[in-house]
C-alpha positions as CSV (number, residue, x, y, z in Angstrom):
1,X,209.1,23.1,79.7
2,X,210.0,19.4,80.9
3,X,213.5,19.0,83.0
4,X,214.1,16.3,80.2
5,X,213.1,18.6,77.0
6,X,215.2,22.0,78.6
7,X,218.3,19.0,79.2
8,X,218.1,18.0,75.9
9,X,218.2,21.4,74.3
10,X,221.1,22.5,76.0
11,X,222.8,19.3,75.4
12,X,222.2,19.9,71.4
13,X,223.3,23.7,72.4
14,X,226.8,22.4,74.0
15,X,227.4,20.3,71.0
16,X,227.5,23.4,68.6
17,X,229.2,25.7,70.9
18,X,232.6,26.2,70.2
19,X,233.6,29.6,69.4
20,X,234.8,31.4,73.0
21,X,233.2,34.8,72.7
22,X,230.0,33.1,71.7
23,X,230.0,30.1,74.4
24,X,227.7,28.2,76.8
25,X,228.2,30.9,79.1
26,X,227.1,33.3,76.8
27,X,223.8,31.7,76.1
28,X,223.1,31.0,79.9
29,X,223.7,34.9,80.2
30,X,221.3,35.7,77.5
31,X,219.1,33.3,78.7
32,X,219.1,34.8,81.9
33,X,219.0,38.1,81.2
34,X,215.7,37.4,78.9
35,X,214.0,35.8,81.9
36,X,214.8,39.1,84.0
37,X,213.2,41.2,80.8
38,X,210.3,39.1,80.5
39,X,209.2,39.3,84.3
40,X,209.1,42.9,84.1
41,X,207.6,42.6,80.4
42,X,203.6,43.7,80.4
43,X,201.6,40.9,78.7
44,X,202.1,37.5,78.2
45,X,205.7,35.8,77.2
46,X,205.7,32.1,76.4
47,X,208.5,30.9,78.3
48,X,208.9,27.5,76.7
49,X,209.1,29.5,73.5
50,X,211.6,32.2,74.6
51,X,213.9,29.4,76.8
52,X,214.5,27.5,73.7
53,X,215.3,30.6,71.3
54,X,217.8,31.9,74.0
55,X,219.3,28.1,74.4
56,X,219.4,27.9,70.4
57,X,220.3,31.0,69.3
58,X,223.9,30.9,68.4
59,X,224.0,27.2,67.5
60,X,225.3,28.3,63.8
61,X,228.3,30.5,64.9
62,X,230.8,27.7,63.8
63,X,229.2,27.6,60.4
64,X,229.2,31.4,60.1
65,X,232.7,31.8,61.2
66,X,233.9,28.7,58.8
67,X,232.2,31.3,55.7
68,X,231.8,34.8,56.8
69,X,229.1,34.4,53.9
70,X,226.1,32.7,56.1
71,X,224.1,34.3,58.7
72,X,224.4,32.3,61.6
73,X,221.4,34.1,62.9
74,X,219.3,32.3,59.8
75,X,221.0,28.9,59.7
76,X,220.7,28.9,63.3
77,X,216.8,29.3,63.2
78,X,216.7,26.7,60.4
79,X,219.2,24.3,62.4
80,X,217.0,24.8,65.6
81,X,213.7,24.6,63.8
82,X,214.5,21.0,62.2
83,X,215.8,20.0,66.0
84,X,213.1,20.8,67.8
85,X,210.8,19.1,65.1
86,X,213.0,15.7,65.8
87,X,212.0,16.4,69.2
88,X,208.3,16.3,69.1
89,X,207.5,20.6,68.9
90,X,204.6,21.1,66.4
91,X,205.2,22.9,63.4
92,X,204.1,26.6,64.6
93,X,205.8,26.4,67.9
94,X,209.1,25.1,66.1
95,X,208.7,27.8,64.1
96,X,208.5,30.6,66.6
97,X,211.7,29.6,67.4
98,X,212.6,30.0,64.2
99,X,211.7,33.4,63.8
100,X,212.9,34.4,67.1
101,X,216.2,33.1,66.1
102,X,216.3,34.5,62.6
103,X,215.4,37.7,63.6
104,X,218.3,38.6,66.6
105,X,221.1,39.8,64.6
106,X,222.4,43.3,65.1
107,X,223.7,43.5,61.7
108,X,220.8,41.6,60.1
109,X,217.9,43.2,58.5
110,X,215.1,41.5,59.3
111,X,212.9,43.1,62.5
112,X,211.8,40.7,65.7
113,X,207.9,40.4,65.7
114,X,207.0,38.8,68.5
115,X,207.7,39.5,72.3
116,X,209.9,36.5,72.5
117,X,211.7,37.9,69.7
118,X,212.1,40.9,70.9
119,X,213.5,40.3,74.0
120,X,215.8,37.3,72.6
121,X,217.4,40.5,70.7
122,X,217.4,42.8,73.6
123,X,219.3,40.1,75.9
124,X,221.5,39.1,73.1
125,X,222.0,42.9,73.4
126,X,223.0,43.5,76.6
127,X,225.5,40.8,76.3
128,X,227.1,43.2,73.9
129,X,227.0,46.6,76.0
130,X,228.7,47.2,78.8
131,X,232.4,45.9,79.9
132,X,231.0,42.3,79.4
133,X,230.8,43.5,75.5
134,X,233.9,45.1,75.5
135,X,235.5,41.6,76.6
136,X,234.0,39.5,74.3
137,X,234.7,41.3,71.4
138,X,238.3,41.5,72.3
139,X,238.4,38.1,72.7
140,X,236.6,37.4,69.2
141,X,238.9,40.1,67.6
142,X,241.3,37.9,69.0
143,X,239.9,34.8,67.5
144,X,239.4,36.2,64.1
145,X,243.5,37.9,64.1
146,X,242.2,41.5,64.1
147,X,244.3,43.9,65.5
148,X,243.2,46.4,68.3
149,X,243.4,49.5,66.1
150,X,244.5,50.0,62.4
151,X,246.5,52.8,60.9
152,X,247.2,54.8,57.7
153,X,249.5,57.3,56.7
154,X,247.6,60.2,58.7
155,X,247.9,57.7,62.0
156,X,245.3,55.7,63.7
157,X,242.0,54.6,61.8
158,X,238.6,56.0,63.7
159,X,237.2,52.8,61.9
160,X,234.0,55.0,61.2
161,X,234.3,54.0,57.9
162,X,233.9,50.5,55.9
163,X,236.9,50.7,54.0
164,X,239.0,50.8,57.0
165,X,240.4,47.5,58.4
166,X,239.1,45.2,60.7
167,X,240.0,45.8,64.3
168,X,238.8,45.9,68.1
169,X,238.2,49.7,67.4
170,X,235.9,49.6,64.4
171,X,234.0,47.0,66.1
172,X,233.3,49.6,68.8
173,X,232.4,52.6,66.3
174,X,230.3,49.9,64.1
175,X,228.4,47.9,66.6
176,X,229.6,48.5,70.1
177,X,228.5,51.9,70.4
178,X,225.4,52.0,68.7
179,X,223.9,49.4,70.1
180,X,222.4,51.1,73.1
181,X,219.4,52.7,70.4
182,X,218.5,49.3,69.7
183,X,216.5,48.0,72.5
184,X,212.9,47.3,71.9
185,X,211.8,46.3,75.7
186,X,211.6,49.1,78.4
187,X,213.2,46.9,80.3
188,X,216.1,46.4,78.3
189,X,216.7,49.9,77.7
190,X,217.1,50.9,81.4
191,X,219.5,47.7,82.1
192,X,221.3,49.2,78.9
193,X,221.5,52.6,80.1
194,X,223.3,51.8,83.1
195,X,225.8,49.9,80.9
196,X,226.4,52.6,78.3
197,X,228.7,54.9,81.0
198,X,231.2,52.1,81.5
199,X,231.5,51.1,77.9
200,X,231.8,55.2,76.6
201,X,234.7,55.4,79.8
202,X,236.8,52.6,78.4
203,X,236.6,54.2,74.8
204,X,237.3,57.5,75.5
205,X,240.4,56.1,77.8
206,X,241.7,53.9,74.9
207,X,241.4,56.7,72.5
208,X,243.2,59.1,74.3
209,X,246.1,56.8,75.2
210,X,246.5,55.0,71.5
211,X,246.7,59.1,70.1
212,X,248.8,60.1,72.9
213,X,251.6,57.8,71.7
214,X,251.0,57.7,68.3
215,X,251.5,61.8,68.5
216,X,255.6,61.0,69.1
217,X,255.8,59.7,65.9
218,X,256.4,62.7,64.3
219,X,259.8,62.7,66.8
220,X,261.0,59.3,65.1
221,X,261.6,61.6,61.6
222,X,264.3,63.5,63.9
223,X,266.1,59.9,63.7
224,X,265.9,58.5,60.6
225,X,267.9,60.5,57.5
């Protein structure tokens, strides 16, 4: 990839960036972190292909988070496609991207193909796993007003289940902590593996000191008549 084609893609990147749990840092993370899986990745990777899925893959977070409706992992493949095209790709490679993007959603249902794909979703991944995870979804949690735990008349929601509110805590029991069977590159799985400990620490630590308080509460009924 040309010094002039990578700067324009990352200019076009910047633009759309504006949501602080998905920011440019988070892409050059991603993006490096697919570079480190594809040099231990058997069998060719196209780098061009892979450098501008990783730059472009979150380019539709703002339209996603404006309507919870669209997949920014979709409009971001189609908004990154139509870019590149304006910028002199061929059809098929533009494509690739395409897919690559489309296809690196946890929570979507469509499969990466390709290698490029592939490890676009495993380094999108990693950013997830680990106490890097754990931060960014507290900050998005944040972002979006959800609380760090929910509760109901039997105390603190687990958040195992999808009627329960949105919070930092079902995040963790939806995404967070499954996560870690979802890697499709060897590499990816043993950069996970050393992340998983950290993550399942924090957890354990939170959830013992949220039902430690929340315990008491049985001693405010001494109080109230």
């Amino acid at each position: 990839m040309t010094r002039s084609m990578y700067d324009a893609i990352t200019g076009y990147m910047r633009e759309c960036m504006k949501d602080s749990a998905h920011d440019a840092e988070h892409i050059y993370r991603v993006l490096y972190s697919a570079l480190r899986i594809a040099s231990e990745t058997k069998g060719p990777v196209d780098n061009d292909i892979l450098i501008a899925a990783c730059l472009l893959h979150d380019i539709a977070r703002d339209e996603q988070f404006a309507n919870p409706k669209v997949c920014h992992a979709q409009a971001g493949g189609i908004k990154a496609k139509a870019f590149l095209l304006k910028n002199n790709w061929i059809e098929e490679r533009a494509e690739h991207v395409n897919r690559c993007i489309s296809t690196h959603r946890f929570r979507g249902d469509n499969i990466p193909e390709s290698i490029e794909a592939k490890i676009l979703f495993d380094a999108d991944k990693l950013d997830a796993a680990g106490c890097i995870g754990i931060a960014r979804t507290l900050v998005y949690q944040g972002q979006v007003s959800h609380p760090i735990y929910s509760t109901d008349a039997d105390g603190i929601c687990d958040g195992k289940n999808k009627e329960d509110p949105e919070s930092f805590y079902k995040e963790y029991n939806f995404k967070l902590k499954n996560v870690y069977s979802r890697f499709y590159t060897p590499a990816a799985k043993r950069l996970a593996k050393k992340m998983k400990k950290a993550a399942e620490e924090f957890f354990s630590d939170l959830s013992a000191q949220m039902n430690g308080i929340y315990v008491q509460k049985a001693r405010l009924e001494r109080f109230i008549t």
